[in-house]
Structure formats: C-alpha cells, structure tokens
C-alpha positions as CSV (number, residue, x, y, z in Angstrom):
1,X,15.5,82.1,-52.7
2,X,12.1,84.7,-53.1
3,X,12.0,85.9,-56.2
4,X,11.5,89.8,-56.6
5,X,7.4,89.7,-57.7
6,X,8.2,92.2,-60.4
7,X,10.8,89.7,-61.5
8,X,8.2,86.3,-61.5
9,X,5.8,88.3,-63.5
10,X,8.5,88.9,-66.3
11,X,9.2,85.4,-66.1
12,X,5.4,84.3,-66.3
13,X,4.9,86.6,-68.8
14,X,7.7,85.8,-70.6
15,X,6.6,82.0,-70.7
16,X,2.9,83.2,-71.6
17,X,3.6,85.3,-74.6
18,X,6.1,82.3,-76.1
19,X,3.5,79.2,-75.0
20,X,0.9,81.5,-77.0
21,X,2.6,83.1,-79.9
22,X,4.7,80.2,-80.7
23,X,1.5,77.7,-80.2
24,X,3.5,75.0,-78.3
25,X,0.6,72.3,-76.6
26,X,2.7,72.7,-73.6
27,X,6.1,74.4,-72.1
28,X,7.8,73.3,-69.0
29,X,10.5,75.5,-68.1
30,X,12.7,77.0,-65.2
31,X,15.3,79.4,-63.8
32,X,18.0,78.3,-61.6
33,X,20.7,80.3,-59.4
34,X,23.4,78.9,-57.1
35,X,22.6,75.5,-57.6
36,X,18.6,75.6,-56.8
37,X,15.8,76.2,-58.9
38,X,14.4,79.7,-58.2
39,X,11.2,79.8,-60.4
40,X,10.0,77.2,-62.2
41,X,6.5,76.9,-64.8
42,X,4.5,74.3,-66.6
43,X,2.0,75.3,-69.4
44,X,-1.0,73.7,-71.4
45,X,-1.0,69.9,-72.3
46,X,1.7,67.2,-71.9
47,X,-1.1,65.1,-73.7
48,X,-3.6,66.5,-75.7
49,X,-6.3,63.6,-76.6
50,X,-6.8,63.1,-73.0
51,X,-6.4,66.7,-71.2
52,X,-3.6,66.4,-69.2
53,X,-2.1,68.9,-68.1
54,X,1.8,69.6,-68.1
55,X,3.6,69.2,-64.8
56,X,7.2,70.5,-63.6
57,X,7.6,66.0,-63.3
58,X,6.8,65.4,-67.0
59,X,9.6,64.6,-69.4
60,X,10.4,65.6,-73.0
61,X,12.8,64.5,-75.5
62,X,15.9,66.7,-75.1
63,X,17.5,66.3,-78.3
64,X,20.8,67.5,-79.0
65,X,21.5,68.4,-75.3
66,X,22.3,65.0,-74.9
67,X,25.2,66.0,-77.0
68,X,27.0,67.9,-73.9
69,X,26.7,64.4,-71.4
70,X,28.9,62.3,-74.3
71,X,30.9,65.1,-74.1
72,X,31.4,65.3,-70.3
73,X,31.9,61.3,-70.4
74,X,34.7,62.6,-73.2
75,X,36.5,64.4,-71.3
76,X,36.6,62.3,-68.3
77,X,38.6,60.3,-70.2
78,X,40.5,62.7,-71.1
79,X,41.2,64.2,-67.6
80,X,42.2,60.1,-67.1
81,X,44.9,60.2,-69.5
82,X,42.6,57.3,-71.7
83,X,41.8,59.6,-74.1
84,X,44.0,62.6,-76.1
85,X,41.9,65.2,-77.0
86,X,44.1,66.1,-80.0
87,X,44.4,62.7,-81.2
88,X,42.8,61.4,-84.4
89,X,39.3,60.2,-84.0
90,X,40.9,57.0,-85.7
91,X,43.0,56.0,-83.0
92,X,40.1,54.9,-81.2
93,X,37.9,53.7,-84.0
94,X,39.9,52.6,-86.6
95,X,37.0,52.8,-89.2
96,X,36.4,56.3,-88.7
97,X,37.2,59.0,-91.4
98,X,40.6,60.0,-92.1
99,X,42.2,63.4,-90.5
100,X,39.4,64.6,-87.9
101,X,40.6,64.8,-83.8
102,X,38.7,64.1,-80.9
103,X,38.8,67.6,-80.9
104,X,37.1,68.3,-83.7
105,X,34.8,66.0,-83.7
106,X,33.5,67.6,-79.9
107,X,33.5,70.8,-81.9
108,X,31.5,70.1,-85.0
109,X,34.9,71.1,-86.8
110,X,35.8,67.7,-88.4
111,X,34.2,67.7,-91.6
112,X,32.4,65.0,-91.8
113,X,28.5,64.8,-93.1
114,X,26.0,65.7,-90.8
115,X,23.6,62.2,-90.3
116,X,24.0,58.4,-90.4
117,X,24.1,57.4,-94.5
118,X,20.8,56.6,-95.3
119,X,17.4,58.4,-94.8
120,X,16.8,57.9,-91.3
121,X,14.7,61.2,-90.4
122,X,12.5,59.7,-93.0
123,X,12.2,55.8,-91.9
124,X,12.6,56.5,-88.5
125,X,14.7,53.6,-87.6
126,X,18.3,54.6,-86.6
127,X,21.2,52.5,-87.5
128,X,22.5,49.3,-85.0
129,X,25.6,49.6,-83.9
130,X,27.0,47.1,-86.6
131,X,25.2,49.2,-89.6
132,X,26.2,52.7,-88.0
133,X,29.8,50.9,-88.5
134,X,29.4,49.6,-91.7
135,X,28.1,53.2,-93.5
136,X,30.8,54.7,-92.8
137,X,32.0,53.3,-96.0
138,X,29.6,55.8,-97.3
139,X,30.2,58.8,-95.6
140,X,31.2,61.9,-97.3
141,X,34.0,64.3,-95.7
142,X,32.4,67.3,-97.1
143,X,34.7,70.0,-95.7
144,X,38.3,69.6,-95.0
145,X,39.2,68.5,-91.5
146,X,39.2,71.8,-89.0
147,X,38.0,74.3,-91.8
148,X,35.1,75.5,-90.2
149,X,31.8,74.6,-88.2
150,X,29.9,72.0,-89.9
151,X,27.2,70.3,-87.3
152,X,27.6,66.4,-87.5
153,X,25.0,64.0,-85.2
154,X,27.2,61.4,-87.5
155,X,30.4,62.3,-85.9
156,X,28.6,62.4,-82.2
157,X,27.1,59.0,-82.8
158,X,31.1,58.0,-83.2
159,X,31.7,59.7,-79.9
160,X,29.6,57.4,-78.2
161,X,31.0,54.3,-80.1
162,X,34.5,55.1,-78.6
163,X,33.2,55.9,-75.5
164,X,31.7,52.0,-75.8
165,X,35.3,50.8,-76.7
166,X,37.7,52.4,-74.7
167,X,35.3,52.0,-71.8
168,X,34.0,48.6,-72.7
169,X,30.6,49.3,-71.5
170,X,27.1,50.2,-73.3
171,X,26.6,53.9,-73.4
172,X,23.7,53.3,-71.5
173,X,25.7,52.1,-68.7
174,X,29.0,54.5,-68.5
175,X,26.1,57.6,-68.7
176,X,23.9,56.0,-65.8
177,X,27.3,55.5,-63.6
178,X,29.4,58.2,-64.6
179,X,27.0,60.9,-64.6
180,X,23.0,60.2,-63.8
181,X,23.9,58.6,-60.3
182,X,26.6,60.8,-59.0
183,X,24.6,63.5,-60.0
184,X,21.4,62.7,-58.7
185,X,19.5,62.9,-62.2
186,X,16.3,60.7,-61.8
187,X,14.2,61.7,-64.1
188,X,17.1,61.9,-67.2
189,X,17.5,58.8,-69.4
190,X,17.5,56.9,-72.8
191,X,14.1,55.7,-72.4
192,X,11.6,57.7,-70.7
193,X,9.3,57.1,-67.5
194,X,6.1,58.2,-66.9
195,X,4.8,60.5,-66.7
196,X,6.3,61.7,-70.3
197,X,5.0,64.5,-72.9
198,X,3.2,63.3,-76.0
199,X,5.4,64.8,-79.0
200,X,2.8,66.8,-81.9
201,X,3.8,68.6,-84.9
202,X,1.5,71.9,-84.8
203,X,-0.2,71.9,-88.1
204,X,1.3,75.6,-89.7
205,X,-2.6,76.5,-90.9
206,X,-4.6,75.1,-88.4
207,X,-4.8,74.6,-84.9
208,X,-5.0,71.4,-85.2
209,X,-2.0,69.2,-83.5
210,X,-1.2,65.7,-85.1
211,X,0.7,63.2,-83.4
212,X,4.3,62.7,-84.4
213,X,6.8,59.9,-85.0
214,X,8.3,58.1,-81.3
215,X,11.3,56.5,-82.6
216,X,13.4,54.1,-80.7
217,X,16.7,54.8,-79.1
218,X,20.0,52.7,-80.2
219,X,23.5,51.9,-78.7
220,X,24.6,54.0,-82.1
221,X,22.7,57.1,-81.8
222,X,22.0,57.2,-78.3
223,X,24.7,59.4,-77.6
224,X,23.8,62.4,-80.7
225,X,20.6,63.0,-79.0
226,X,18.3,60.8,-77.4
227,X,18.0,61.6,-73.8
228,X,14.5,63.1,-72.4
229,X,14.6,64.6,-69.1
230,X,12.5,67.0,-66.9
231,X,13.1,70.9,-65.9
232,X,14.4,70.0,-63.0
233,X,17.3,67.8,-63.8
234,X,18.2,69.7,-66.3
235,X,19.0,72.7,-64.0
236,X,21.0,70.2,-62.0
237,X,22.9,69.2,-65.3
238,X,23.4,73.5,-65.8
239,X,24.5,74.2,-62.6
240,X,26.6,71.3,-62.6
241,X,28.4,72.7,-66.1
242,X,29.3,75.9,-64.3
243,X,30.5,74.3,-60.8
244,X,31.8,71.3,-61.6
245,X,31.5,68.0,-59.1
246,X,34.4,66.2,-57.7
247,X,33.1,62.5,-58.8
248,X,32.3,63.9,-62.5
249,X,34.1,66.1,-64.2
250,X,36.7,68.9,-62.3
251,X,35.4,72.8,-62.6
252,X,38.8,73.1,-64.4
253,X,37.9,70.5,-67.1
254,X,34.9,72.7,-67.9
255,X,36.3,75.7,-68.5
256,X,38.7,74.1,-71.3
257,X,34.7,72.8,-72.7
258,X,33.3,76.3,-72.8
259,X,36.3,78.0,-74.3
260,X,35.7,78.7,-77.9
261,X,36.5,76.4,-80.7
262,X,34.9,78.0,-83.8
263,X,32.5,80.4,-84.3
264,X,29.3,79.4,-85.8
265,X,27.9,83.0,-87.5
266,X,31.7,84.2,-88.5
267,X,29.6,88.0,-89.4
268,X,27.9,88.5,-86.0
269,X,30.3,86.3,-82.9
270,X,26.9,85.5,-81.5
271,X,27.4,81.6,-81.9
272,X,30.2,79.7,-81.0
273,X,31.5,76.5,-80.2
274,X,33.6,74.7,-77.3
275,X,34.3,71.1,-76.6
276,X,30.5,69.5,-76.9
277,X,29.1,73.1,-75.5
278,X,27.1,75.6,-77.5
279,X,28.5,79.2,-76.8
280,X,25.7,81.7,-77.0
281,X,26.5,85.6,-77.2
282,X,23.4,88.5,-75.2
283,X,25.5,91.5,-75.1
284,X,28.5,91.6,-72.8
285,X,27.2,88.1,-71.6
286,X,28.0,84.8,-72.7
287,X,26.0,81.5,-71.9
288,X,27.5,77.5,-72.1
289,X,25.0,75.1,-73.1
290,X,22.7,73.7,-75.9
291,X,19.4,73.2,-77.9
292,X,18.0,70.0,-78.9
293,X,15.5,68.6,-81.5
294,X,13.4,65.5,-81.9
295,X,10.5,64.5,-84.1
296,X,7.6,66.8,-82.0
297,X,10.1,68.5,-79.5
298,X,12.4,71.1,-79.1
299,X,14.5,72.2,-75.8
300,X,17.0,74.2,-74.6
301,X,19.4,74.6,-71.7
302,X,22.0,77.6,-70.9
303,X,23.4,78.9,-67.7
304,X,25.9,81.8,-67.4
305,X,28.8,80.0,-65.6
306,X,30.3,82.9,-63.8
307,X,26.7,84.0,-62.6
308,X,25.7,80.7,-61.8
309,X,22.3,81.4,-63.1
310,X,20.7,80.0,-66.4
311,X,17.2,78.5,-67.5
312,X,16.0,75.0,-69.0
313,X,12.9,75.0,-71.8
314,X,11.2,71.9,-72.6
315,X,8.5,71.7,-75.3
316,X,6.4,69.2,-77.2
317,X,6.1,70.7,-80.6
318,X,8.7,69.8,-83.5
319,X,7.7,73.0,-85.0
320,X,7.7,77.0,-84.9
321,X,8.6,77.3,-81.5
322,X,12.2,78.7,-80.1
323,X,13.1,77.0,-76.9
324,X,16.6,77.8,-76.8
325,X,15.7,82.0,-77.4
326,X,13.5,81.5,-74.5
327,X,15.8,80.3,-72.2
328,X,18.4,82.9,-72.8
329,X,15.3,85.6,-72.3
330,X,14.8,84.0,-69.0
331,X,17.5,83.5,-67.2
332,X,18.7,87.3,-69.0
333,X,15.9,89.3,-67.4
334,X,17.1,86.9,-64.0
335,X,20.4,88.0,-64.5
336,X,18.9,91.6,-64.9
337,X,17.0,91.8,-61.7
338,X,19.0,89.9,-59.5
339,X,22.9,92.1,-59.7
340,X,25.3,90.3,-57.1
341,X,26.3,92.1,-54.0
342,X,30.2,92.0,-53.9
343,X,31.7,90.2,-51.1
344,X,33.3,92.5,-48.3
345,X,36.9,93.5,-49.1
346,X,38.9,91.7,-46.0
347,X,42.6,92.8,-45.3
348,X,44.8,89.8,-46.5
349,X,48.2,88.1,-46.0
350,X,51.1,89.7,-45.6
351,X,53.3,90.3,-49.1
352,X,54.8,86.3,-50.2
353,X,58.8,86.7,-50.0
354,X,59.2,85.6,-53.4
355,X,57.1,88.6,-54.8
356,X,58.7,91.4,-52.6
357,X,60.0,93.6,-55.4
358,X,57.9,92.2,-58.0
359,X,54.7,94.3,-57.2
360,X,53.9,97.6,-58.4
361,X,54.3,99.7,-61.9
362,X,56.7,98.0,-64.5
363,X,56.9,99.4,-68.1
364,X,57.4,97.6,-71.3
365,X,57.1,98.9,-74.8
366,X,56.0,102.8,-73.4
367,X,53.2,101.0,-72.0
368,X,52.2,100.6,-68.0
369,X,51.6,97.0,-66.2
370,X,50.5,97.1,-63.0
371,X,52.0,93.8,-60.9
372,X,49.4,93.1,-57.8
373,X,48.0,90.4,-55.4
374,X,44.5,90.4,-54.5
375,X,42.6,87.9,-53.1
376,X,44.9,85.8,-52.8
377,X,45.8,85.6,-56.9
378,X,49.0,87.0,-58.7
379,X,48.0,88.9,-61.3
380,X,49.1,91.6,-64.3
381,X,46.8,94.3,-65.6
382,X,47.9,96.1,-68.7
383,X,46.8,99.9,-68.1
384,X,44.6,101.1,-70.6
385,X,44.2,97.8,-72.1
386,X,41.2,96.8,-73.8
387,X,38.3,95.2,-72.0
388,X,38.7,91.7,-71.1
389,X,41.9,91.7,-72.8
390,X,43.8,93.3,-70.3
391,X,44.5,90.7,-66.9
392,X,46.7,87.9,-66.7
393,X,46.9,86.1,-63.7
394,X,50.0,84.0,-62.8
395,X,51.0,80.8,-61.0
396,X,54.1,79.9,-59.7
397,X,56.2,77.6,-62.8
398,X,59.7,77.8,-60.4
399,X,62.1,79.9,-58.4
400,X,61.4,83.6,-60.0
401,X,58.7,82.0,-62.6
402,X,55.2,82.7,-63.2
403,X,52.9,81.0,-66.2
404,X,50.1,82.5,-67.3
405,X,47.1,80.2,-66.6
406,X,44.0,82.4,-67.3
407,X,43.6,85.7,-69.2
408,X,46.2,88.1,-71.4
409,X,49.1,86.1,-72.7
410,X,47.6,82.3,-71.5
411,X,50.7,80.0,-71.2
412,X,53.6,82.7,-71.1
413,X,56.4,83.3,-68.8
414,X,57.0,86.1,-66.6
415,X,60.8,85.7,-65.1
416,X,62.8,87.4,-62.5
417,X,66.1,88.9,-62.7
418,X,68.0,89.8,-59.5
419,X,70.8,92.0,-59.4
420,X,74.2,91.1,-56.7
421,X,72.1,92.3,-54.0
422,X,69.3,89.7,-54.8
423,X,66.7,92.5,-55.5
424,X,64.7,92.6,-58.3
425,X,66.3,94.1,-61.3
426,X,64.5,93.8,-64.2
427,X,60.9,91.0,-65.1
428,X,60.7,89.6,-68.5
429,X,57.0,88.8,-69.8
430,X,56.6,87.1,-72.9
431,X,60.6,88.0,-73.2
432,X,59.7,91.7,-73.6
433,X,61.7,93.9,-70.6
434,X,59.8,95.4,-67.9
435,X,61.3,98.1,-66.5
436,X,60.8,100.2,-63.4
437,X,60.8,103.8,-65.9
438,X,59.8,104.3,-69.0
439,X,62.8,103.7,-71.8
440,X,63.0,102.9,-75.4
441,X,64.0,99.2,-77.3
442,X,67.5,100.7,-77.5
C-alpha cells in the first residue's frame, strides 16, 4: 500500500519530534493496515559504544506485551473447554491465593500484590519456578477479590504456571508451538537473537547514557513480561488480535478479550481493561493492546480492530520516553488520513420465511424499533437511541427465537407470537410487547 506523502511526513515527523524530545538512543517503530506493514522507521543507536545503528531487524525487550501471548495461550484453553474462565485461579494451582478467577487474574482485578515477594527489581534475579511457588506464602491480597484494577506481574507469573500444568509443557514450549510457529513470528522469543538493542537508562541531567541491568528470563516470570521482539512481528502479533487465525485463537475469542473488564482511570474512561488486553480510549476510537517495561526499554503495541490499522514502538531507554502515546499518535494520524471507502451496496436475498412479518416499525414503551436485514444480519435499531447504544443484532435461538449476540440488550430474547392465521401478532424483546401502533402498558 503507498502511503499518501503528506501522511509519511506526519509519521517521520511524528517519530522525529518523540526520538528527540524524549532522548531515546534509538526508536524502531511501524504502522500496519490489513495485515501488512505500511510504513515502518528506525532511529539513532541500537548500541551506543560501538555506533550501530538501529535497524527495522533489531529486537528490544517488550515488556509487559508479553502479557497478551499468556493470555491468548489462556484462552485457548479456554475455547478447549480445559480451562473455565470464571473458575478460581485455585482450581488449577492449588497454592494460589484464595477467591481470585481466571478472570480476574487476566484482568488485573484479583487483588493480589503486584511483584514476586522479595526485591527482585533490585537484585535482578527473578524467582525459579519452585521459589515463585513457595512465596506465595507471603503474598499479600491487598484489595478484595474483583474490587477494582490493581496491576499484578505476580498474578501473570501464575498464569504462566497453569498454563505449565494443565498443559504439561514449559512456557517456552506451548508459546513457540501454539503461537510463534503458526504465526510466523521469527524474530519474537524469551531469549533474544542477534542482532538485539543494548538497553541504557538516559541519565535525567546529562546526555550521558549508562548501560542498564540484562536480567535473565525464568520458567516463573517468563510469562509477566519477558519476550523481546522486532517492529515487524509485532504488527503481525496486532493484526493478528484484530483478525484472529484459525490455528490460534478464533476472531470470536478475541472480541470476548477486548471487551471491557474494569476501567483503569474511573474519572476520565480513557483506560480500560479486557481479558490480558489494554483498552486505550482517542476520542470516538478505541485501541486493544499493551505497553511493556524492562530495565532500559519501553514498548508499545495497539491496533484499532475494526480499522485493522494500529502501530508497534520499540525503544531502548528505561526512562522518560512514552512508547505507548506514540503508538496511538501514529497509527491515529494513519487512521486520519486513510478514511475507508464503503463497499458497494449489492441487492441481496430475497426476505427468509421465518422473518416475513417480523420486519418493519414495531413500538414498545412509546418508543420506535425498527426490525431489518442487511447484509445478510438480523438486526434491531432503537430510533433515537443513543450512539452505540442503539443496534442489536440477532441470531436464530429456535422456531420464532432470536438472541441477542452483539450490541443493545446482549444475550436477550426476542420471540414471536402468531395469531390463528400464523401471521405475526405481536414480538416480545426482553419480555416488553412490541406492537405494530403506538399503545400504553394498559
């Protein structure tokens, strides 16, 4: 796809202004659409003692984006009936806290402290497997189970240990099969391959950059946050959130993960939370993804899955700079210049028999419903309703039944009643009456 040239210079100049004002030794980033990556930048020095430069191939430490692949693994066991989403985190690791769900440990909602006990971030060495285990005697359940957000890399390390024992694989292992292969993602894994960014901590006086802390991966904490990976992959790994793939995880199955569990800033609905995905807020527009951290880099990843069109940022400074904020600039102004053409309106089939009499103007409660079928979908659309508030859509749930399976009223019935004739008399939605003029409850 050629990029509009008014379009790559926002996008250069975008990078530019962040790589300079934000003093990262180097930025890798890109901007994918439809699958493919449609612009894509590396800036300044993946090593700064010896002068190389940063290239689209180098890989950075991605942080807390690993975060959404133990999630994806997650919920392929869930989607396999091996796992119940809803079911305490206990029933898979029986020395895990009391009272928090699978659920709410995907959406930082379970309460439990935020790190390993200990002070890892200060000795650098994460916890085996066995001592990650064993601390748990130690951890603190600092909110009540489901209260509110409360960000836990604990919790996510105890992801990846039941993702070890219901699979009985290393993490390593179910990540490389159930995701890096079928996906395609060469350059994304625990321990890096050249070439790789050098990670600096940008003294906040000086220009001078000092070399930061490398620390190892382990089985326990591989699965909070210790993936690096390139620009590249990582727009595969986006685009693959909003589409889906049939050998990894159903389109379906992602839209339950980027559904909102919790909302993060409770005053301003920017932030939210799904299952494993961080929901950010840009106006009427709302991105899937996540940020990640690591001693001396900082990444982010969103895409805006109806659009199809995100961005992935990659630095190697621990410090100062605002990967994630730079992605969602990027693939915004994208989203900006590049406005969809809608597809051409084609006549369709003719009207199913079990909706003849159905469609049309219905009335409940002195309000208007309009009953239609457009491409193909069954769908209601309060008049008047309020913006994204106001469409159900339907599926057939038996003879003169239709659930709700996306929008207004999620999971209700609408019903059918015939009259001696067999035409339609009168619907029922949500049990209110729906009738063909305007009446009152009595």
């Amino acid at each position: 796809m050629q990029l509009p040239e008014p379009l790559v210079a926002d996008l250069d100049r975008l990078l530019g202004t962040a790589q300079s004002e934000q003093r990262m030794p180097s930025v890798s980033a890109c901007v994918f659409r439809d699958g493919d990556v449609v612009w894509q930048r590396s800036l300044g020095f993946a090593d700064v003692a010896s002068g190389r430069l940063a290239t689209p191939d180098d890989v950075y430490r991605i942080g807390s984006i690993t975060k959404t692949f133990t999630a994806v693994l997650i919920m392929q066991s869930v989607a396999e009936g091996r796992i119940d989403l809803d079911a305490p985190l206990r029933s898979y690791l029986p020395e895990a806290p009391v009272g928090p769900t699978i659920r709410m440990a995907l959406s930082h909602t379970s309460g439990v402290q935020r790190e390993p006990p200990g002070e890892i971030w200060e000795t650098m060495k994460p916890p085996s497997r066995e001592e990650l285990i064993a601390g748990l005697e130690d951890a603190e359940q600092v909110l009540r189970p489901g209260e509110q957000w409360h960000y836990s890399n604990l919790v996510f390390a105890l992801l990846g240990e039941v993702l070890m024992r219901v699979s009985g694989e290393p993490y390593a292992d179910v990540l490389q099969r159930r995701i890096l292969d079928p996906l395609g993602l060469r350059r994304t894994s625990l321990t890096p391959v050249d070439p790789k960014a050098s990670p600096y901590f940008v003294d906040p006086y000086t220009d001078a950059v000092h070399d930061e802390a490398d620390p190892e991966v382990t089985e326990s904490t591989g699965a909070a946050g210790w993936l690096w990976s390139n620009p590249g992959d990582l727009a595969c790994w986006g685009a693959f959130l909003a589409d889906g793939h049939e050998a990894v995880l159903a389109k379906a199955e992602l839209d339950r993960m980027a559904r909102v569990q919790v909302m993060v800033d409770e005053t301003r609905w920017s932030l939210g939370w799904g299952l494993g995905l961080e929901l950010y807020r840009r106006g009427d527009r709302v991105f899937a993804g996540h940020g990640g951290a690591m001693p001396g880099m900082l990444a982010g990843l969103v895409v805006h899955r109806a659009e199809r069109t995100g961005a992935a940022v990659l630095t190697n400074t621990g410090a100062e700079a605002k990967p994630e904020a730079l992605a969602l600039d990027l693939a915004t102004a994208a989203l900006d210049a590049l406005p969809r053409t809608p597809e051409p309106w084609r006549p369709g089939e003719p009207v199913p028999v079990e909706l003849e009499g159905v469609l049309g103007l219905w009335w409940t409660e002195g309000e208007q419903i309009v009953l239609s079928l457009h491409g193909g979908r069954f769908q209601a659309d309060l008049v008047n309703g309020a913006p994204g508030r106001k469409v159900s859509w339907f599926e057939p749930a038996g003879p003169d039944r239709w659930r709700v399976v996306e929008g207004r009223e999620r999971g209700e019935l609408l019903r059918a009643v015939r009259d001696e004739t067999g035409a339609v008399a009168k619907l029922y939605f949500v049990t209110y009456p729906l009738t063909r003029e305007p009446s009152s409850f009595a």
